[in-house]
C-alpha positions in Angstrom: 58.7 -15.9 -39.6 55.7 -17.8 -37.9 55.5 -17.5 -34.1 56.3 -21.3 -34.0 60.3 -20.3 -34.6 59.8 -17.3 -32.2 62.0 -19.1 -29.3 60.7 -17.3 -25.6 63.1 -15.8 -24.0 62.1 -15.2 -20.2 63.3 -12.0 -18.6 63.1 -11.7 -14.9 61.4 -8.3 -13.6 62.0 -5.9 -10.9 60.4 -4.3 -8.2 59.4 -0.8 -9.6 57.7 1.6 -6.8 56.2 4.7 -8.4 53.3 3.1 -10.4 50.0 4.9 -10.0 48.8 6.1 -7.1 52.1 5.1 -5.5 51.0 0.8 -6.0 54.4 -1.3 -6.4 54.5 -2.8 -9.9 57.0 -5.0 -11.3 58.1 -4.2 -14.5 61.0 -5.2 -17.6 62.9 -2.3 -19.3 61.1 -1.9 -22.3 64.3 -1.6 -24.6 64.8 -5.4 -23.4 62.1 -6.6 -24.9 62.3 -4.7 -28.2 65.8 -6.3 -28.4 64.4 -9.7 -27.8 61.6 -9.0 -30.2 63.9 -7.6 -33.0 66.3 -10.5 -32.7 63.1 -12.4 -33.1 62.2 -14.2 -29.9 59.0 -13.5 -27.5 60.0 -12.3 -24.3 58.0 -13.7 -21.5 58.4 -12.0 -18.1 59.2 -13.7 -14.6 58.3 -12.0 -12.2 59.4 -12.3 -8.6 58.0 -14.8 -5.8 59.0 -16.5 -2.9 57.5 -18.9 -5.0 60.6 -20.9 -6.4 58.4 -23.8 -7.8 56.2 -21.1 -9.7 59.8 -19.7 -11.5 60.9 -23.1 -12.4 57.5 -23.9 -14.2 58.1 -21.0 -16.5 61.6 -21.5 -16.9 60.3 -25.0 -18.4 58.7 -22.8 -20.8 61.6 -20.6 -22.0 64.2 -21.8 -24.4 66.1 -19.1 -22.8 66.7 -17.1 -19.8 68.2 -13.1 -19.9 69.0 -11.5 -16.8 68.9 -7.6 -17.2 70.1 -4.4 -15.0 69.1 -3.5 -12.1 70.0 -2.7 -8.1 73.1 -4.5 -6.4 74.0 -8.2 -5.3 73.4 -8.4 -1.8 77.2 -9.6 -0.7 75.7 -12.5 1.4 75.7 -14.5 -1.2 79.3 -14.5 -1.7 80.4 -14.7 1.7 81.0 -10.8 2.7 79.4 -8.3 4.4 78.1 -5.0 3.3 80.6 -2.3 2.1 79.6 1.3 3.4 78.9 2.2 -0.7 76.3 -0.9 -1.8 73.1 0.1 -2.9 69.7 -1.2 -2.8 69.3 -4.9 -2.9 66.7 -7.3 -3.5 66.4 -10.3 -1.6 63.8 -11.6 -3.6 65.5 -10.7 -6.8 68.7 -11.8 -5.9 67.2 -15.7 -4.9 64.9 -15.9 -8.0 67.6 -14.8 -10.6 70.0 -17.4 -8.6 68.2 -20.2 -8.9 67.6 -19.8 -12.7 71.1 -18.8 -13.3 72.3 -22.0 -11.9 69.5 -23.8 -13.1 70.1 -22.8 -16.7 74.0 -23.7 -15.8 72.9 -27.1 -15.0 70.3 -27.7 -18.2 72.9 -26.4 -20.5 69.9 -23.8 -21.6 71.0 -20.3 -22.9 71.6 -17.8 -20.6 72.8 -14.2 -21.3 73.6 -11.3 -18.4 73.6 -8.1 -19.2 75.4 -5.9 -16.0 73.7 -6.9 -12.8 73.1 -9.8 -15.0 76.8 -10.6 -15.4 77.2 -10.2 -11.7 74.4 -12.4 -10.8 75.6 -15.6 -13.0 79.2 -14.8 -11.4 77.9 -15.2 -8.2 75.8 -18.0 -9.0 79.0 -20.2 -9.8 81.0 -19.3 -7.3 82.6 -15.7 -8.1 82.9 -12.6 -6.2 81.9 -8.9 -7.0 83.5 -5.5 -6.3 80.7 -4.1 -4.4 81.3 -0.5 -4.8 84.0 0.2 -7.6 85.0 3.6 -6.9 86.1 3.0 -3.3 87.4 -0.7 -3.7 89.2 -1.0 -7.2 92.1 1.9 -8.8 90.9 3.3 -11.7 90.0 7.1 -13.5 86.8 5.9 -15.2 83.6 6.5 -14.4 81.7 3.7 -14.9 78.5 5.4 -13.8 79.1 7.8 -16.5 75.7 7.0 -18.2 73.8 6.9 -15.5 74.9 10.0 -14.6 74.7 11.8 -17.7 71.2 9.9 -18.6 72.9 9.9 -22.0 72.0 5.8 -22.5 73.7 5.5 -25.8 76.6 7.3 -25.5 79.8 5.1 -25.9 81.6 5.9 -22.8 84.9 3.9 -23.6 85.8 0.9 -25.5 86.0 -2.9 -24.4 88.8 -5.1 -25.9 87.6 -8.4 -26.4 90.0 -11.5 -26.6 90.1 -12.2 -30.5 89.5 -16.1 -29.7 86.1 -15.5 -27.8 82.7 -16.1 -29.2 81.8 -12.2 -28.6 84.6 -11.2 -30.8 83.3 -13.7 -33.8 79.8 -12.4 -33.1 80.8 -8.9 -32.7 83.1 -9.5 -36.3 85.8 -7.2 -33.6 88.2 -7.1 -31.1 87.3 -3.7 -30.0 84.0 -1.9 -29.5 82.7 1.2 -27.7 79.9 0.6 -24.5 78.1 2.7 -22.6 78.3 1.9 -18.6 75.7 2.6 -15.8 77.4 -0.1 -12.9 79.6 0.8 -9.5 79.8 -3.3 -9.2 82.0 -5.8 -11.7 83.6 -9.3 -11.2 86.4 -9.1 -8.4 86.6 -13.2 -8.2 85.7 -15.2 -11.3 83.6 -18.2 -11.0 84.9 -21.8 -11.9 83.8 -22.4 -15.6 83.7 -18.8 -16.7 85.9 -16.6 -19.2 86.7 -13.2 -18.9 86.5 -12.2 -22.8 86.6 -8.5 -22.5 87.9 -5.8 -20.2 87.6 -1.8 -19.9 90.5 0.0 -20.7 91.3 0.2 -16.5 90.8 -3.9 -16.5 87.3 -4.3 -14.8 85.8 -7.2 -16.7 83.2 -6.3 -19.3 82.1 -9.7 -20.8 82.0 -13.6 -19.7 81.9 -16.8 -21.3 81.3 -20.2 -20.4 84.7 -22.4 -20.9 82.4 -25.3 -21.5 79.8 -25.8 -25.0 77.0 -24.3 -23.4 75.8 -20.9 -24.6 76.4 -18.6 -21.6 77.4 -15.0 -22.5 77.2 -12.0 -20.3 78.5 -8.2 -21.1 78.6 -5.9 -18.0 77.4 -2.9 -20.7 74.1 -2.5 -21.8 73.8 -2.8 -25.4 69.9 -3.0 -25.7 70.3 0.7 -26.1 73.2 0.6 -28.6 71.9 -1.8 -31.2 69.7 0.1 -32.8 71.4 3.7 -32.2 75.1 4.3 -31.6 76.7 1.0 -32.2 74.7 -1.3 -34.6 77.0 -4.1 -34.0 75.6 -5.2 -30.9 72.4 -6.4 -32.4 74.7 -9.2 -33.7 74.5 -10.2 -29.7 70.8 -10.7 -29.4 70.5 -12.4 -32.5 73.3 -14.7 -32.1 71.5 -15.3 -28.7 67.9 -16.3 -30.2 69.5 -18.3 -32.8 71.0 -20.5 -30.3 67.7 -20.9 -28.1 66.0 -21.8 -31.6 68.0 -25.1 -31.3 66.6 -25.9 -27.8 63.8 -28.2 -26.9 61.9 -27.0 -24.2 59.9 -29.3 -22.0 56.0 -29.7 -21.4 55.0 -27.5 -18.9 54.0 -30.4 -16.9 57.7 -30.7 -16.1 57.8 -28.2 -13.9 60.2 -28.8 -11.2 
């Protein structure tokens, strides 16, 4: 495969704050990029700025985005006000991931969530989030089991996927084991998205766009299943960097 049908996938970073010496960094998980590469795209990194003009001139670059895990929603951006239970949030995180989401929306480009990243693009279109889980929604799960145990590829419960979704056919099933890290999930859906797959309590576990554009978001994390405890989510990442091979991506100079 020659770099020339390596698609790049752009990833946005976080705010990490125990780098040497105690400096902030920004960083990417790196079992997101070994997914991207091993699917067989090049990830290129975002990283954060008030900057918006800066992130749309290397979206122009990407012929698609991923938006990974990480720290909460604030609720602002969905018209609430802070539960007693929500964690850490990232203003800065939160407005860069929101414009590409809806950007990518918009240009039709591929776009795939993976937890926070599910919430993000549901937010992005419209949709509200449980902000803390335990306290706002009836269930006997824990869906911070993994995160808890630090056990990343244990499969912590099944998701049942709706047999006529495009997970299922890239998945080949209508049932698969996840792990889950999250205390956050979909409360509202946004106009022109799918809920494709639930835990076995009903919290949504995967999304879909009802329209022809690739948009696909889990609420698990399989970049540390695919090549461990469930092989059959590498299928995702690969079905994902097939579909950004079809995309043209403009000249840089087309940066809005």
């Amino acid at each position: 495969m020659t770099d020339h049908h390596r698609p790049l996938i752009g990833i946005t970073a976080m705010h990490h704050h125990t780098g040497a010496n105690g400096r902030a960094l920004q960083a990417v998980r790196s079992t997101y990029l070994r997914a991207i590469e091993a699917a067989g795209g090049i990830p290129l990194i975002i990283y954060l700025t008030d900057d918006l003009s800066a992130i749309h001139a290397l979206y122009n670059y990407c012929a698609g985005i991923l938006l990974p895990g990480g720290d909460d929603v604030d609720p602002i951006h969905y018209g609430e006000d802070p539960h007693p239970q929500l964690g850490s949030v990232d203003p800065q995180r939160d407005a860069v991931e929101l414009a590409l989401a809806r950007r990518a929306k918009t240009d039709g480009k591929p776009l795939l969530g993976i937890c926070r990243g599910l919430q993000v693009i549901n937010v992005a279109l419209g949709g509200s989030l449980y902000q803390d889980i335990p306290s706002q929604y009836d269930t006997a799960i824990d869906h911070r089991a993994n995160s808890r145990s630090q056990a990343w590829t244990d499969l912590t419960h099944p998701m049942t996927i709706a047999a006529d979704s495009r997970l299922a056919t890239i998945l080949k099933t209508d049932q698969i084991g996840c792990n889950t890290m999250h205390h956050q999930a979909i409360k509202t859906l946004a106009p022109g998205l799918r809920a494709v797959a639930y835990a076995p309590d009903g919290i949504v576990e995967a999304v879909e766009s009802t329209g022809d554009q690739y948009l696909l978001a889990v609420q698990c994390h399989p970049e540390h299943l695919w090549n461990s405890s469930e092989p059959r989510w590498q299928a995702l990442f690969a079905d994902f960097i097939a579909a950004c091979r079809h995309q043209p991506t403009p000249p840089p100079s087309s940066s809005q």
